[in-house]
N, C-alpha and C positions, 0 to 999 in steps of 0.2 A: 322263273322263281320257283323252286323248289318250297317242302313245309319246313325244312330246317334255316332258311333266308327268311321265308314269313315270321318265324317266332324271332330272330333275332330281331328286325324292326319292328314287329309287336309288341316286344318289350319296352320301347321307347314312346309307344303310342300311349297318350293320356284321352279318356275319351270326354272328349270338351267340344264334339264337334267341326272341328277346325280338320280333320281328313284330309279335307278335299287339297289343302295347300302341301300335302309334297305326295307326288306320284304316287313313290316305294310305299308309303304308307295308304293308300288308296287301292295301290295294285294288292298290298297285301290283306287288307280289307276284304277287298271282292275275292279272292281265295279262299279265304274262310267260309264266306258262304256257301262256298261248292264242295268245303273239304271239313265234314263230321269231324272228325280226331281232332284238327285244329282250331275248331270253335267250340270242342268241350277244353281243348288246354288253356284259348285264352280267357274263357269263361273262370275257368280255376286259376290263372292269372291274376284276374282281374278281382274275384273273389279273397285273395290272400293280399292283395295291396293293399282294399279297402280296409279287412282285419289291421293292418298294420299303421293304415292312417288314423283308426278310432283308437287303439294305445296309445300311440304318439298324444295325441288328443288328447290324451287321459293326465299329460303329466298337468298339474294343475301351476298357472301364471301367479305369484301373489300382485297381489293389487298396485303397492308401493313400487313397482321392479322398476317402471318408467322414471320416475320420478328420483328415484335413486340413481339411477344412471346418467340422468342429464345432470344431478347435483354432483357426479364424480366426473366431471369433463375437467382434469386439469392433467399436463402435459408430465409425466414424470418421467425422468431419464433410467432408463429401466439397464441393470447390469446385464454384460455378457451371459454371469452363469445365470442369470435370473430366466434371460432370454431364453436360452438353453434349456434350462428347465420347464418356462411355459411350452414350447413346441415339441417335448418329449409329451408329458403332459395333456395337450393336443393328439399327439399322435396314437396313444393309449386310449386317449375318450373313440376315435374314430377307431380304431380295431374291436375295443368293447360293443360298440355298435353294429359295427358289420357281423360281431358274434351272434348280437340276439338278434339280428333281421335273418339270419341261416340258420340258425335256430328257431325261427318264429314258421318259417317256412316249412309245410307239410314235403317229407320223403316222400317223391316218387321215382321207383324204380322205372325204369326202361319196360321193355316189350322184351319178353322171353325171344321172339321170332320179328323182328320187325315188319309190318304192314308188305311195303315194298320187296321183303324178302318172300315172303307168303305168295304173293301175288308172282313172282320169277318161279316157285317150286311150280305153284298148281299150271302155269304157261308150259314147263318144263316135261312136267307128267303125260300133257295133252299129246305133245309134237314126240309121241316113242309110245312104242310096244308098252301094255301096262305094268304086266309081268315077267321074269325070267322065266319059271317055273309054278307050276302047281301044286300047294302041297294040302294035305287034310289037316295040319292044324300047328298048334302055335311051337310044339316040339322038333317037326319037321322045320320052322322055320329058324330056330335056334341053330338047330345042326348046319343048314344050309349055308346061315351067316359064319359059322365056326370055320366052316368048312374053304370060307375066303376070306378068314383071318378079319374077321369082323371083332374089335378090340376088345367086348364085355360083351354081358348075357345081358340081354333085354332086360330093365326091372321096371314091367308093368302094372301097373294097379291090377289087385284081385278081378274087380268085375272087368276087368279088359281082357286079361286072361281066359276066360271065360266064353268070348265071343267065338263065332264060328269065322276058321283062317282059310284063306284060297289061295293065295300064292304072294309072293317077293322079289324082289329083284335088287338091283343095287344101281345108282345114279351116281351122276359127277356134275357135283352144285359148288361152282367159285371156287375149284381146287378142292373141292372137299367131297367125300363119301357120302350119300347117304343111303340107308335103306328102304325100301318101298315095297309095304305088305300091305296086300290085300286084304279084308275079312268083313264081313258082316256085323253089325250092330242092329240089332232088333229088327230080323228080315233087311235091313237098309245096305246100301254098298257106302264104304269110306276108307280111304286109304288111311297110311298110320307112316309119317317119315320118321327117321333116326338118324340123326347127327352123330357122326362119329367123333365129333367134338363140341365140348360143353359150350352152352352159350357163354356171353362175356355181361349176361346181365345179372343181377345181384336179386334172384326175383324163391329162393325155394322151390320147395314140391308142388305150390299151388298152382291149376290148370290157368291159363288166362283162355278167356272166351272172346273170338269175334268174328265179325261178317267179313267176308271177303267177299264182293260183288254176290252170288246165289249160293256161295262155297259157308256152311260153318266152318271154326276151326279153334281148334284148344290146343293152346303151349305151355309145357312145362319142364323142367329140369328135373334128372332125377339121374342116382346113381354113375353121377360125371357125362350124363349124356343129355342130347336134350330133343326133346319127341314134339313132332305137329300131327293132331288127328283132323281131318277134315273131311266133308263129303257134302253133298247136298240134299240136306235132311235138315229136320225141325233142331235149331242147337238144345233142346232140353235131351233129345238121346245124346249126343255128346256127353252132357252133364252128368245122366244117369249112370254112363257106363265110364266113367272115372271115379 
């Protein structure tokens, strides 16, 4: 079971105890405990059902409704277009519904770089030579990518630019390009990857931050490309130097 199979039966899991009666939901259970990302989703899950059960809750019953209902218990032969009507009707109340429960529910974008994707780059870096070339700095490495028809100029944040550059080279990740420079981050060593194509998540300029087993790593999108810094350092120089 994968975490994209766990959250789909997650979604159906009510937590009332009762786990233990069907496997999938057990097995998906004990997953969670071993996997951070997918017990902060279902925590957020399970957080935004409750928001939605205390509105529902909110519409207020009037007192008379029972009583009213059982006094209108007689049989009336109801017309076609009446029919027609009520289940049009019906079907408008339930699409209004489904509007404000997708509306009621907080946007969340995707991962700039998916978890699993992170994890194949940094395995990928390991098993090869780190660098093509050596260069003195972030100039030479513009040229070098030009120079193999690398599709756009780097558009690095100020304080990235800024860092001291050692050298580059160029990968082949899932049919795709990337580039792999070397440099320094406050004395520290960290690579810096470049996508020669834009991620497919909907996320801006903002770095996202996370652990990869002892690796930090920050993804962002930026001028149609999309950049993973990582290294094995404290993640606030990451931060600093974005």
């Amino acid at each position: 079971m994968n975490r994209d199979e766990a959250k789909f039966i997650l979604r159906c899991h009510q937590t009332n105890g009762k786990a233990g009666e069907d496997a999938l939901i057990a097995e998906a259970l004990d997953m969670m405990k071993r996997d951070p990302e997918l017990a902060r989703w279902f925590a957020e899950e399970q957080a935004v059902d409750s928001r939605l059960a205390r509105k529902f809750g909110e519409f207020p019953v009037p007192p008379e409704l029972k009583a009213q209902l059982l006094a209108a218990r007689k049989v009336v032969a109801v017309s076609f277009w009446r029919r027609e009507r009520a289940w049009l009707m019906a079907a408008a109340a339930v699409v209004i519904l489904l509007g404000i429960v997708f509306l009621a529910r907080p946007r969340r974008d995707g991962p700039v770089v998916a978890r699993e994707q992170q994890e194949e780059i940094l395995r990928l870096v390991e098993r090869r030579p780190h660098i093509d070339v050596k260069v003195a700095g972030l100039p030479e490495v513009q040229t070098w990518l030009r120079e193999r028809n690398w599709p756009a100029e780097l558009a690095l944040p100020d304080a990235l630019k800024q860092q001291r550059y050692h050298g580059c080279g160029i990968v082949e990740w899932r049919g795709r390009r990337v580039a792999l420079i070397c440099l320094g981050v406050e004395g520290k060593h960290v690579d810096l990857f470049v996508f020669d194509q834009p991620s497919s998540a909907k996320t801006g300029n903002q770095p996202q931050f996370a652990q990869v087993g002892d690796t930090a790593t920050a993804a962002w999108t930026r001028g149609g490309q999309t950049y993973l810094l990582a290294g094995k350092v404290d993640p606030q120089i990451l931060k600093r130097s974005l």
